[in-house]
C-alpha positions in Angstrom: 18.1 -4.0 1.0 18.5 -2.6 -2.8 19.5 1.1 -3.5 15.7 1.9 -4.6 14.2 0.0 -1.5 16.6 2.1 1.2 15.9 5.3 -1.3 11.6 4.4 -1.1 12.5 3.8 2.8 14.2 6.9 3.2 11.9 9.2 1.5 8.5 7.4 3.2 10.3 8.0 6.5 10.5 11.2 6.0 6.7 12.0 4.2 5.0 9.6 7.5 6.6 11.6 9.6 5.1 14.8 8.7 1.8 13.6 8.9 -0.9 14.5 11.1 -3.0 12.9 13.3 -6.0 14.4 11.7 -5.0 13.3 8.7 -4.3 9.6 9.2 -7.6 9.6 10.8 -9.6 11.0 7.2 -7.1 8.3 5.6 -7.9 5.0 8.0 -11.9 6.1 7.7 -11.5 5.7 3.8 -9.8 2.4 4.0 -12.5 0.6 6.3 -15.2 0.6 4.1 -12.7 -0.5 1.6 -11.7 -3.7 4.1 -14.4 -5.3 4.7 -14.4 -6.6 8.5 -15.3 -10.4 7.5 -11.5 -10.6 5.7 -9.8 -10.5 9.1 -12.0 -11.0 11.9 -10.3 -14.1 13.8 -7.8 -14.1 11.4 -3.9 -14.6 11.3 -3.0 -11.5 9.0 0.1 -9.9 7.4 0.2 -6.0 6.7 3.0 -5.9 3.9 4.1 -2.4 3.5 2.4 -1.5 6.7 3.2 2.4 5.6 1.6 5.0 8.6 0.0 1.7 10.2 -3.6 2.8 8.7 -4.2 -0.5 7.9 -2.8 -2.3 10.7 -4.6 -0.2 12.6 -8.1 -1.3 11.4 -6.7 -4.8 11.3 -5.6 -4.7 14.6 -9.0 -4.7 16.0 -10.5 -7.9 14.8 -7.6 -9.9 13.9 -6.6 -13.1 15.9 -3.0 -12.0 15.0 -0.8 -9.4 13.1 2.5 -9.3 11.3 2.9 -5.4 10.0 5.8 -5.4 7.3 7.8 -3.0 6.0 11.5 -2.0 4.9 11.1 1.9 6.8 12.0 2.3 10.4 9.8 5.3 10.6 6.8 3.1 9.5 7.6 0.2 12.1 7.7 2.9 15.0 5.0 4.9 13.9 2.6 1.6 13.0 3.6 0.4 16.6 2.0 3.6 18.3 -1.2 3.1 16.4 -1.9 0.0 17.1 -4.4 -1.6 19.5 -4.4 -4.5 21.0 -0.3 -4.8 21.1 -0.1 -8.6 22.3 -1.8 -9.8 18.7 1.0 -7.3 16.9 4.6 -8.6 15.2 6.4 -5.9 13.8 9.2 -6.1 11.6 11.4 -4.7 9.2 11.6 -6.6 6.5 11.6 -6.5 2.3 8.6 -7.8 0.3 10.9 -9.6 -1.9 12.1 -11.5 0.8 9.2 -12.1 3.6 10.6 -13.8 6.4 7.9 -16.2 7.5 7.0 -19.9 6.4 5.0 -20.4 3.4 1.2 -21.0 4.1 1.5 -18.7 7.2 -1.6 -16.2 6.9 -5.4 -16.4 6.5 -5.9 -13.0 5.1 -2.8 -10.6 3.4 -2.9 -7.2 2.4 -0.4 -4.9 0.6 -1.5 -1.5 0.0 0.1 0.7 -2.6 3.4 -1.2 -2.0 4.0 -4.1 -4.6 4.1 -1.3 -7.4 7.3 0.3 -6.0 9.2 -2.9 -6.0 12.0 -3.9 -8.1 10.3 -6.7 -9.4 6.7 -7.4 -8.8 5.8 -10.3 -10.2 8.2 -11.5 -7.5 6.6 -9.3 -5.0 3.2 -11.5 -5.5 4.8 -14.6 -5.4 6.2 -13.8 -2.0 2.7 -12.5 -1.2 1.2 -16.0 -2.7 3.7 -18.1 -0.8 3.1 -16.6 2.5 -1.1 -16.7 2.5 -2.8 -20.2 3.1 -4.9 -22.0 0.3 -8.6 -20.3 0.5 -7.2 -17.4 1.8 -8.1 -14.0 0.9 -4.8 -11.3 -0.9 -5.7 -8.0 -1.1 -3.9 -5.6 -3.1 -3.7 -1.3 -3.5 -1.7 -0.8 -7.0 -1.6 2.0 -9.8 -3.6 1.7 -12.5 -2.8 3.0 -16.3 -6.4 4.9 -17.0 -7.9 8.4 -16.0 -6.7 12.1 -16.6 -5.2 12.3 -13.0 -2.7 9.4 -14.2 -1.2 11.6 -16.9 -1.6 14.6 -14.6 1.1 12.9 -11.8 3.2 11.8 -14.7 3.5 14.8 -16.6 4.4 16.4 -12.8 7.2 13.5 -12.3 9.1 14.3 -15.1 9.0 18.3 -15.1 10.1 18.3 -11.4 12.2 15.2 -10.7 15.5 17.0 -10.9 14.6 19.3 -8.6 16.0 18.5 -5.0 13.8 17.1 -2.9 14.1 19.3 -0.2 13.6 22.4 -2.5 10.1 21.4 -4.0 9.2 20.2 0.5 10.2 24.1 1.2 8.2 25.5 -1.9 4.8 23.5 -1.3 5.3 24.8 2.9 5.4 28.5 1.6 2.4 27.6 -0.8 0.7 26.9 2.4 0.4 23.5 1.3 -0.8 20.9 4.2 1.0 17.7 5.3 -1.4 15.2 3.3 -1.3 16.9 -0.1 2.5 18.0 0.5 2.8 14.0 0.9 0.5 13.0 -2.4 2.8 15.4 -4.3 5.9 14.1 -2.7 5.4 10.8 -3.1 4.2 10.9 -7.1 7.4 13.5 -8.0 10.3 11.6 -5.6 9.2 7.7 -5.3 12.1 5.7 -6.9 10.0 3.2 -8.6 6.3 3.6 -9.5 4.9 1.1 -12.2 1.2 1.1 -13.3 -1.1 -2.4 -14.2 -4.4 -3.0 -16.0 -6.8 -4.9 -13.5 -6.2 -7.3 -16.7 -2.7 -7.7 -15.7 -2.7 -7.7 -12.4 -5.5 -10.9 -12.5 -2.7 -12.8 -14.8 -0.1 -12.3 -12.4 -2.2 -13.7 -9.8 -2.0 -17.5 -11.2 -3.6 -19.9 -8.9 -6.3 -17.0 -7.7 -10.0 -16.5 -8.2 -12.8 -14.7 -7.0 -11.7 -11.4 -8.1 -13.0 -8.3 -6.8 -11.8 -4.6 -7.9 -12.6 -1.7 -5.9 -11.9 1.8 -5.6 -12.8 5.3 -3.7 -12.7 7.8 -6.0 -15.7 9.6 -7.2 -17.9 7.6 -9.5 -19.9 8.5 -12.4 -18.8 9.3 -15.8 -17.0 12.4 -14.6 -15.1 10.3 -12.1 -14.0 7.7 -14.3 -12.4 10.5 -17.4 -10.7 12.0 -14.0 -9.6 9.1 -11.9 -9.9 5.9 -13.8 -7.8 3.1 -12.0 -5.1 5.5 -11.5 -5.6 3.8 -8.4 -7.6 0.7 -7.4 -8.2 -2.4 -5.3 -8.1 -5.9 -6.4 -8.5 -8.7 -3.8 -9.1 -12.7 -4.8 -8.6 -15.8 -3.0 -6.0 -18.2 -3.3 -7.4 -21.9 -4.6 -7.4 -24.7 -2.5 -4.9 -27.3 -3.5 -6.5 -30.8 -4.5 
């Protein structure tokens, strides 16, 4: 494990654990009609970055089977408790950059909102490439580069990052501010590496892909896209056969 993966373990450990139930409930509803049931019902799947198990959870469900990834222990144990169907569920600790399963091993993969805090991406979606099976479905969460909310969470990075960590937690408790947006705040100021991609990018990183579709939850309109843009979006495409 590199110093910024044990430092993005650490501090994810810490933010998943003061989560509520409540709130990973608002959280899992959001991401299911964002994962469409068709992309891993039957399915051999792989959760990587499985995070406070949201997604394993939905996946979990349908899937023939599950292997939920990630480098925190907190996330293992807490994706373990939510769960169902525990007999169709691998868990294990384990790095993106390194996935420890044979290549071709998955019908459907999904990595939400982890790829972007790895050391090295591009090698990150390699991994990711290597791992699904040819007309197989990747699915990605990633940080995009437009909207004012972007600049917003930048701007807030910079001015607070050399605060302690533990100071700014205490402050946004006595502000009376709740576990979710105490952990969107969090996670923008402290996360050790963040990067951001144009859906342009991301779709040339992805060589041997097609059939892309970008998604996303925020608001829409014309108000929604000045505010949000793709300071966060989804990109899913499938991998090409091999002739």
């Amino acid at each position: 494990m590199t110093g910024a993966e044990k430092k993005t373990a650490d501090l994810y450990d810490d933010l998943w654990n003061d989560l509520r139930e409540d709130d990973f409930i608002k959280y899992k509803s959001r991401l299911k009609k964002i994962l469409p049931e068709q992309l891993y019902r039957g399915k051999e799947c792989l959760d990587a970055g499985c995070g406070q198990g949201a997604v394993s959870s939905i996946i979990s469900e349908k899937a023939k089977k599950l292997c939920s990834v990630d480098i925190g222990s907190k996330a293992i144990e807490i994706t373990g408790k939510r769960i169902s169907h525990p007999e169709r569920v691998v868990l294990i600790r384990s790095s993106l950059l390194k996935l420890p399963f044979p290549g071709s091993s998955f019908d459907f993969v999904v990595s939400n909102g982890v790829v972007h805090h790895t050391d090295d991406p591009a090698k990150a979606l390699s991994e990711l490439k290597r791992v699904l099976r040819p007309g197989g479905t990747l699915m990605l969460g990633l940080y995009g580069k437009t909207g004012l909310l972007r600049y917003a969470i930048e701007m807030t990075s910079m001015l607070l990052k050399w605060v302690p960590y533990r100071i700014v937690k205490r402050m946004l408790l006595m502000l009376g501010f709740g576990p979710l947006m105490r952990y969107y705040i969090l996670d923008y100021i402290y996360v050790p590496v963040r990067k951001r991609f144009s859906i342009n990018e991301v779709k040339s990183m992805m060589t041997g892909f097609s059939d892309f579709r970008v998604m996303s939850d925020y608001p829409s309109g014309k108000l929604g896209r000045i505010v949000y843009g793709t300071n966060y979006f989804y990109i899913s495409a499938k991998k090409q056969q091999i002739l």
